[in-house]
C-alpha positions, 0 to 999 in steps of 0.5 A: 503559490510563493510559499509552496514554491520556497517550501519545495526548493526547502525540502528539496535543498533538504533532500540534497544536503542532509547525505553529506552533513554527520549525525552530530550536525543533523541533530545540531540542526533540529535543535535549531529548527525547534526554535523556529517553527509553529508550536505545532510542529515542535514535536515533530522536531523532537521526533525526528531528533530523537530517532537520529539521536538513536540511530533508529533504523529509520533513519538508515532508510533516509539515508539510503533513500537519499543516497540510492535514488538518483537526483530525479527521482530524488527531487520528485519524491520531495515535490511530488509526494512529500509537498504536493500529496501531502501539503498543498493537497492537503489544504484543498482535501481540508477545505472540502471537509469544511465545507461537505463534512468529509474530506476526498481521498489521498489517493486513487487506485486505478487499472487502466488495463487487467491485461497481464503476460502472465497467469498466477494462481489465485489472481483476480486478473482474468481473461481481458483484451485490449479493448477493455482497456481505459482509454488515455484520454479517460484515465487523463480527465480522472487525473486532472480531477482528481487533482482539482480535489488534492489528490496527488497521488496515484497508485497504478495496478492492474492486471499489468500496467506496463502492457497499457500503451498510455502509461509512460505518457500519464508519468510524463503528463502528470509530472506534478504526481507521484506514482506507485505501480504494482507490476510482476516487475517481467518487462522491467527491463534497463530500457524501461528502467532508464525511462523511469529514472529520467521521469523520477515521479514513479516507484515500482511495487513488485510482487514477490512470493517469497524467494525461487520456488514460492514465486515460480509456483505461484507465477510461473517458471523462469519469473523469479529470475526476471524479478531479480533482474528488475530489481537490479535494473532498477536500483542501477538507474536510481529508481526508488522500488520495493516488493509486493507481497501477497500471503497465502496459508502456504506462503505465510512463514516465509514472508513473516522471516527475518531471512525474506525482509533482509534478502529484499533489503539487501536486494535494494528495496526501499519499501515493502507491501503485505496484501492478505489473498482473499478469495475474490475474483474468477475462481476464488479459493478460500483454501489459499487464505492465510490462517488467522493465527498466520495473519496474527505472526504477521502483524508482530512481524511487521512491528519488528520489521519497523523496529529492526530494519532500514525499511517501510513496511506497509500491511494492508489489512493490519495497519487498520490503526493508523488509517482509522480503521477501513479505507474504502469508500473513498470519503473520510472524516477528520484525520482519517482517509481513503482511497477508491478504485477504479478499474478497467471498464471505468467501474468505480469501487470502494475497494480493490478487493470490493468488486462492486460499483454504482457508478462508472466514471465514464459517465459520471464526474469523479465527484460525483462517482466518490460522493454517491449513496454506496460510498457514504453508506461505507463510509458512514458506517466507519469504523466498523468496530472499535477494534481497529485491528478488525478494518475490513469489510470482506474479512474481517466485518464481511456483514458490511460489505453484503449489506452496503451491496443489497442496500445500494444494489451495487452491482458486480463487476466481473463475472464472479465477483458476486461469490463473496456476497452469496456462495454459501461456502466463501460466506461462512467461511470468512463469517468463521475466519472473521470470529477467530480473528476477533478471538485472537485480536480484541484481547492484543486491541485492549493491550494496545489502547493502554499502550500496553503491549510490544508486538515486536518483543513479542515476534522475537520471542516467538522466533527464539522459543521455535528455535528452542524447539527445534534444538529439543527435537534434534537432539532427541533424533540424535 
């Protein structure tokens, strides 16, 4: 306990002073820091030096982290997410590895509510009423059990989350947690906003589909204007958030653009989220799926987003990688890790995008609910191939999901939600998406084991041979 105390007056003493010290001085320090820590943090040392040695555009995101949050929000990111999910949770999570074989997820997705004030094209939120609703004391007892396990951190989804009565009151409870929430970003108003900044353990997601046009056809007249309010109340109150997005074959180009990532960061966001549309939910469309060949500008997009910009960039499906591979199913083995879901009825699901469970945790301990036949046969079976850029069992192995589903006769939990495990249609549709996707990725997967490839350099590539093309066809209208 004295330790963890010192260590988050450390990271916090870090947070406040590194805005004020030069470059020179930052990297005086590490050489420093190298001769005082554990051999095995040495190399973590050098990492960070070498980055601000360079001025890799990671180092501009500390920085603006650290200068555009306010000192709230600034503190609990250092405690909550940096100290208690990633620190002292990990020491509980390795102490159950070490003794059940596997160790509990870093974290929780849940949807107290899939309410939502608004009706997007494509959304696997359907129609809910209050009464479905998680209640407090529900989401309340999987928290603190949850914590009981090291986990720290949660990620809030829904429908809308800011429509659950509750939410507020969960930030505040839990302030020792940090929080994600996905949110259409509509009721994010100043007055939320400061609640937000006086609690600090919460970052906002908001989804996005590009700029005016691809967002208001997708979600709604007048939404996108709502969007860019939001944002702006946000960053004004120093709160940390970031865009959600969700590619579609109509959407895919714009949200792989050097001109959509530098708009948001200019915009304020700190982070950004890639989500694939799969064909889930009430009314699943396999047309609104991104090609493969879209799929794939992605992944060299999001490289050289990492490359070139003071942003985090998370994607989903492509970031298989470094998680090991697929992260359903909660359990995990050595440094890999997972996650569950657990929606609106307290089912409890592999996956956001897996509409299936066994178990409901309104009767049923978390442990209990994470450590059931249908999560370790999901999680046994991982990864799913070697090719870790092939992580999912919906779109990339669809063969899993259906057979984890028949052997443990999980059962779906919406009406619909059993189309992507039978309807022949969306079945050989994402058996066909799933060839090409291996076509395309297992030659790049080979280049990137021999260390062998700059997916970066390559998007660059890309982007000036377009442009090239471009100029030939114009002067040839010409």
């Amino acid at each position: 306990m004295i330790k963890d105390f010192f260590l988050k007056q450390f990271i916090k003493g870090v947070f406040w002073i590194t805005p004020r010290l030069s470059d020179r001085t930052i990297i005086r320090l590490t050489h420093v820091a190298e001769q005082l820590v554990p051999e095995k943090f040495k190399k973590t040392v050098r990492y960070v030096r070498d980055k601000w040695e360079s001025q890799h555009p990671s180092v501009g995101l500390v920085k603006k982290i650290l200068t555009q949050l306010n000192k709230r929000s600034r503190n609990k990111l250092a405690e909550n997410l940096f100290v208690n999910a990633l620190f002292i949770g990990a020491k509980r999570r390795w102490k159950f590895i070490k003794q059940h074989g596997f160790k509990p997820p870093f974290l929780l997705v849940i949807s107290p509510t899939m309410r939502c004030n608004l009706r997007c094209k494509g959304c696997y939120a359907g129609e809910y009423t209050r009464e479905e609703d998680l209640d407090f004391e529900t989401v309340d007892r999987i928290i603190r059990e949850a914590k009981r396990l090291g986990v720290y951190f949660y990620t809030i989804s829904g429908g809308e989350p800011y429509v659950w009565e509750g939410l507020f009151k969960m930030f505040k409870k839990h302030n020792d947690c940090y929080f994600q929430t996905y949110t259409n970003g509509t009721l994010l108003n100043e007055r939320n906003a400061e609640k937000l900044a006086k609690l600090g353990n919460v970052a906002a997601a908001i989804s996005v589909e590009g700029f005016e046009r691809e967002t208001d056809l997708r979600r709604g007249k007048g939404v996108y204007k709502k969007v860019m309010k939001a944002m702006d109340n946000l960053r004004n109150a120093g709160v940390l958030f970031g865009f959600s997005a969700t590619p579609t074959k109509y959407n895919s180009e714009i949200l792989s653009s050097k001109k959509f990532i530098d708009f948001y960061i200019n915009k304020g966001c700190l982070f950004g989220w890639y989500f694939q549309y799969i064909p889930i939910g009430l009314r699943p469309n396999v047309d609104m799926m991104a090609t493969p060949e879209q799929r794939l500008r992605l992944l060299k997009f999001v490289h050289w987003v990492r490359a070139n910009r003071p942003i985090f960039i998370g994607d989903f499906w492509n970031d298989g990688p470094y998680v090991g591979g697929c992260m359903a199913g909660a359990l995990a083995k050595d440094f890999n890790t997972g996650y569950l879901h657990i929606n609106c009825h307290g089912d409890v699901e592999p996956c956001v995008f897996s509409h299936f469970a066994v178990d409901n945790i309104k009767n049923k301990s978390l442990w209990k609910a994470i450590t059931s036949p249908f999560f370790k046969e999901i999680s046994k079976q991982r990864p799913y191939v070697e090719n870790l850029l092939r992580p999912c069992m919906i779109i990339d192995c669809p063969y899993v999901l259906r057979k984890a589903v028949k052997k443990c006769n999980a059962r779906p939990t919406h009406s619909g939600a059993e189309t992507i495990v039978e309807d022949k249609k969306i079945v050989r549709h994402l058996d066909n998406y799933s060839k090409k996707w291996k076509k395309l990725t297992d030659p790049i997967w080979k280049k990137w084991k021999e260390g062998n490839i700059d997916l970066a350099k390559e998007y660059e590539e890309e982007v000036l041979k377009k442009e090239r093309l471009r100029k030939e066809r114009g002067r040839k209208r010409r």
